[in-house]
C-alpha positions in Angstrom: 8.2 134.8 77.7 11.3 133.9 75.5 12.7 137.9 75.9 11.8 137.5 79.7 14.3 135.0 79.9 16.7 136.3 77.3 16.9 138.9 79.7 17.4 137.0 82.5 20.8 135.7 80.8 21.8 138.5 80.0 21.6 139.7 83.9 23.5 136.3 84.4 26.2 137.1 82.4 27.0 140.7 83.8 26.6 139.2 87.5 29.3 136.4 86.7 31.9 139.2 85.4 32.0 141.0 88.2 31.8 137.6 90.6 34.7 136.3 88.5 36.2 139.7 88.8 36.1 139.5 92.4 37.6 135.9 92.6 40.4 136.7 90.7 41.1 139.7 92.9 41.2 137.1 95.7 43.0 134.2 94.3 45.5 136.1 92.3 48.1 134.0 92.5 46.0 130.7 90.9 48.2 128.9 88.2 45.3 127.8 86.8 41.2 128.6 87.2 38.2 126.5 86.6 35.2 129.3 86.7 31.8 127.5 87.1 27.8 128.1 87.7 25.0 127.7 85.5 24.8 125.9 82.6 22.0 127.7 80.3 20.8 130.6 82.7 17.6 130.8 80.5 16.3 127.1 80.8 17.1 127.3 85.2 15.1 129.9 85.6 12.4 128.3 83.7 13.4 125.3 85.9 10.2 125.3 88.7 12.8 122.8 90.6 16.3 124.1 90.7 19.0 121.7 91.2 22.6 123.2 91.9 25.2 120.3 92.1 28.3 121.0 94.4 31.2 119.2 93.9 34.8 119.3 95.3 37.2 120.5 92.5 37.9 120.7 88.7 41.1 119.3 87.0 42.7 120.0 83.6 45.9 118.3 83.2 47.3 120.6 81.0 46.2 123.3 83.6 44.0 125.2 81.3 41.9 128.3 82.6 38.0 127.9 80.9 34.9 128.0 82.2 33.0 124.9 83.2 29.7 126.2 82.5 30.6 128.0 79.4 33.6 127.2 77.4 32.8 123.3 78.8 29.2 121.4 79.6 27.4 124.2 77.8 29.6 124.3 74.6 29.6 120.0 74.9 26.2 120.6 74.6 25.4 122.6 72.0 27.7 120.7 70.0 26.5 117.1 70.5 29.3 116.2 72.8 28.4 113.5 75.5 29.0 115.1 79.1 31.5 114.0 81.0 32.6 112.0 78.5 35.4 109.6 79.8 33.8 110.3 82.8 31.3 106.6 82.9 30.7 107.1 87.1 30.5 110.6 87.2 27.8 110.9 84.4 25.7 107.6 85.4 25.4 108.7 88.8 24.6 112.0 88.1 22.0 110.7 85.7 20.1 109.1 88.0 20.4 111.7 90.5 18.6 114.5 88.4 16.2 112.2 87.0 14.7 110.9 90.1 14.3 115.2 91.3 13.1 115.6 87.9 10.3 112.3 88.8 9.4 113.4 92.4 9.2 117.4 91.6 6.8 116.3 89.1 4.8 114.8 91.2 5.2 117.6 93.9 7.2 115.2 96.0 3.9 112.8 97.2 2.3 108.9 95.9 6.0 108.0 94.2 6.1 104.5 95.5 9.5 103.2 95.5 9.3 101.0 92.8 8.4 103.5 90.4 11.2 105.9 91.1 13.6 102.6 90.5 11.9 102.4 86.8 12.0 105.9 86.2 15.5 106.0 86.8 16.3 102.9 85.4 14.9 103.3 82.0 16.4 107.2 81.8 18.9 107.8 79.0 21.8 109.9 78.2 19.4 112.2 76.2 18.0 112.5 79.7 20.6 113.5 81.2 21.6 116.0 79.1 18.1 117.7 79.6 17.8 117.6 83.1 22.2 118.9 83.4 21.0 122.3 80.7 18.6 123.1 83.9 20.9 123.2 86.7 23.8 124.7 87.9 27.0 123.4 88.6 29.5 124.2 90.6 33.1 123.3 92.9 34.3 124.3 96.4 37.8 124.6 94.7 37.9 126.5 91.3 41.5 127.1 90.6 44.7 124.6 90.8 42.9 121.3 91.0 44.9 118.0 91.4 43.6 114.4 90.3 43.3 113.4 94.0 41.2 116.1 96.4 42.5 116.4 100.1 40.1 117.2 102.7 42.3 120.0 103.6 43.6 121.7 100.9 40.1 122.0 99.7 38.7 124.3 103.0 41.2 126.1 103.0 40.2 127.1 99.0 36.8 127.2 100.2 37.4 129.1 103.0 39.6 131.7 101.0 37.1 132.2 98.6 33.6 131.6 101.1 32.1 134.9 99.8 32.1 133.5 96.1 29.8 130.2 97.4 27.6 132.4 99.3 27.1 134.6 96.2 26.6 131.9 94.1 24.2 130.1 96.0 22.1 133.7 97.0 22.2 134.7 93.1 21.4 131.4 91.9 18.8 131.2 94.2 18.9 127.0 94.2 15.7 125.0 95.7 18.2 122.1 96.6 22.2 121.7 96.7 23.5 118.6 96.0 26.8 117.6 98.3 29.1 115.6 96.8 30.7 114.8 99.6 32.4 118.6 100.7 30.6 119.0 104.0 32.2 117.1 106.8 35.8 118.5 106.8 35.1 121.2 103.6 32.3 123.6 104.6 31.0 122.3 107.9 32.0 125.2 109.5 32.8 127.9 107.1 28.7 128.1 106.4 25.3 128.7 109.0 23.4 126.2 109.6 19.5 125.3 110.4 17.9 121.9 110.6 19.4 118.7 110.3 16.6 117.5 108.3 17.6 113.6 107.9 20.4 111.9 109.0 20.5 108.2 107.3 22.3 105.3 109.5 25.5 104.0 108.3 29.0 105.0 107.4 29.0 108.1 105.6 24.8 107.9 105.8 22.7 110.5 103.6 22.5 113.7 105.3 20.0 116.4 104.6 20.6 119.8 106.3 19.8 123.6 105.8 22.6 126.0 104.5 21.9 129.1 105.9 22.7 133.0 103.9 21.5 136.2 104.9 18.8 134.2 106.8 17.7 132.5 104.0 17.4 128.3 104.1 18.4 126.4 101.5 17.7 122.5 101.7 21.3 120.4 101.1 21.9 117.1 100.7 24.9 115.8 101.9 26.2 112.5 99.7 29.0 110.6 98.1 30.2 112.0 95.2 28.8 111.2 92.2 32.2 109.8 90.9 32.7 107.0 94.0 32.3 103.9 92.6 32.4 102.0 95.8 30.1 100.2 98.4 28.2 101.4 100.6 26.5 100.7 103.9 22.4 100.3 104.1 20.9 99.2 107.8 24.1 97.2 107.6 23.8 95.5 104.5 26.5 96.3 101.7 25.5 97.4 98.5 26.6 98.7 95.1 26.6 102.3 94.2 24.3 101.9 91.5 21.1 101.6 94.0 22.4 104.9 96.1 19.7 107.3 94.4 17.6 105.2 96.6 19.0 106.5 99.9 18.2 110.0 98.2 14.7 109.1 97.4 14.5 107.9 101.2 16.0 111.2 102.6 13.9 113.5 100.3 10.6 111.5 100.8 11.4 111.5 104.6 11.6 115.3 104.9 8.5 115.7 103.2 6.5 112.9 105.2 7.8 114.7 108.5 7.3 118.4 107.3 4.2 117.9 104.8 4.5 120.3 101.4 8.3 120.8 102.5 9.3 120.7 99.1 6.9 123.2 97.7 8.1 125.6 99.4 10.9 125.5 97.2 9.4 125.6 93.8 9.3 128.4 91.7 12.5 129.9 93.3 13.1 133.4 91.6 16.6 133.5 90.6 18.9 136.0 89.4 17.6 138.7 91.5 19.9 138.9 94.9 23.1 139.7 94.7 25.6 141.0 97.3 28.3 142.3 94.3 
């Protein structure tokens, strides 16, 4: 099993040179570029769930070309270096994000009552998270020139410059959900195809769950704040803090599977690393 996957990295590897090779070809004037993708290809594609979290845009302030996945969270890693560091928002949220997939994958997505996904989230750890980020991918809209502050419109028109590299990322990754943090509405509404809207929460800037559409391909996508907002926001009217949202996510994910029974299952096992337009 362990060459299997070795194996499986090392087709990783040669796929992202030539998809990086491409990028560059596209964005060749980029003062700086923040490559991205998956963390430790082995450990995703011994992932049954795969969980690819898609974010707006990088920033180095010293405008530093690395890569994300590489030179950055994997290297952080391997060293012992907290994720995300001086990021406190960013990695709590994301923390409880993966951990409650992690919980309700587990239990192939049925009898997780909500007060058990509130302690099973609650009592998950930074060790956690660092277990549940090595299986994922992760990846930006915008990969090169980030600012501190993201506008709505400077980031389509990255992501619509360089559309090709999502789509290949997405179809080589091979994800069994997409995570949103907050790039659809005004991003990539309209530069992707689109199936079902699967759930669409009530409230400003409510939970959405749709279908990304490649090649003919569905892949489920949650549409949600970005894990860095530290806000309020709106539940059947009432106001509350950030720190409960995961429970609109458990809602929309439970929803879609209470509607369209073993949903979800359809999506385990996803083989990745295996289609690949370059």
């Amino acid at each position: 099993m362990e060459n299997k996957f070795k194996k499986e990295e090392q087709e990783y590897f040669k796929w992202e040179e030539k998809l990086w090779t491409l990028y560059h070809s596209i964005f060749k004037d980029a003062v700086y570029t923040i490559t991205d993708g998956v963390i430790f290809p082995d450990k995703y594609a011994s992932t049954p769930f795969k969980v690819m979290i898609m974010n707006r845009e990088p920033y180095d302030s010293q405008k530093v070309s690395y890569s994300l996945n590489q030179d950055g969270l994997a290297r952080q890693i391997k060293e012992g270096i907290r994720p995300f560091n001086s990021q406190t928002v960013l990695r709590t949220h994301t923390r409880q994000y993966l951990s409650l997939i992690h919980l309700l994958s587990e239990k192939a997505f049925n009898g997780v009552s909500k007060e058990e996904a509130i302690n099973f989230v609650n009592q998950s750890t930074e060790d956690d998270l660092i277990y549940y980020l090595s299986n994922t991918a992760y990846i930006n809209v915008k990969k090169s020139n980030g600012v501190n502050v993201s506008e709505k419109n400077d980031l389509k028109a990255y992501a619509k410059k360089g559309i090709d590299i999502l789509k290949e990322q997405i179809r080589f990754c091979n994800p069994s959900i997409i995570l949103g943090g907050n790039v659809c509405d005004g991003i990539i509404d309209n530069l992707f195809d689109w199936g079902e809207t699967l759930y669409n929460g009530k409230g400003h800037h409510a939970l959405k769950i749709y279908e990304i559409l490649i090649d003919g391909k569905s892949y489920p996508f949650i549409d949600m704040y970005h894990p860095s907002y530290f806000g309020k926001y709106k539940e059947n009217g009432e106001i509350r803090d950030m720190s409960e949202y995961f429970l609109e996510l458990f809602k929309g994910i439970i929803s879609v599977e209470n509607e369209r029974p073993r949903y979800w299952s359809k999506y385990m096992n996803n083989k990745c690393f295996e289609t690949s337009k370059l």
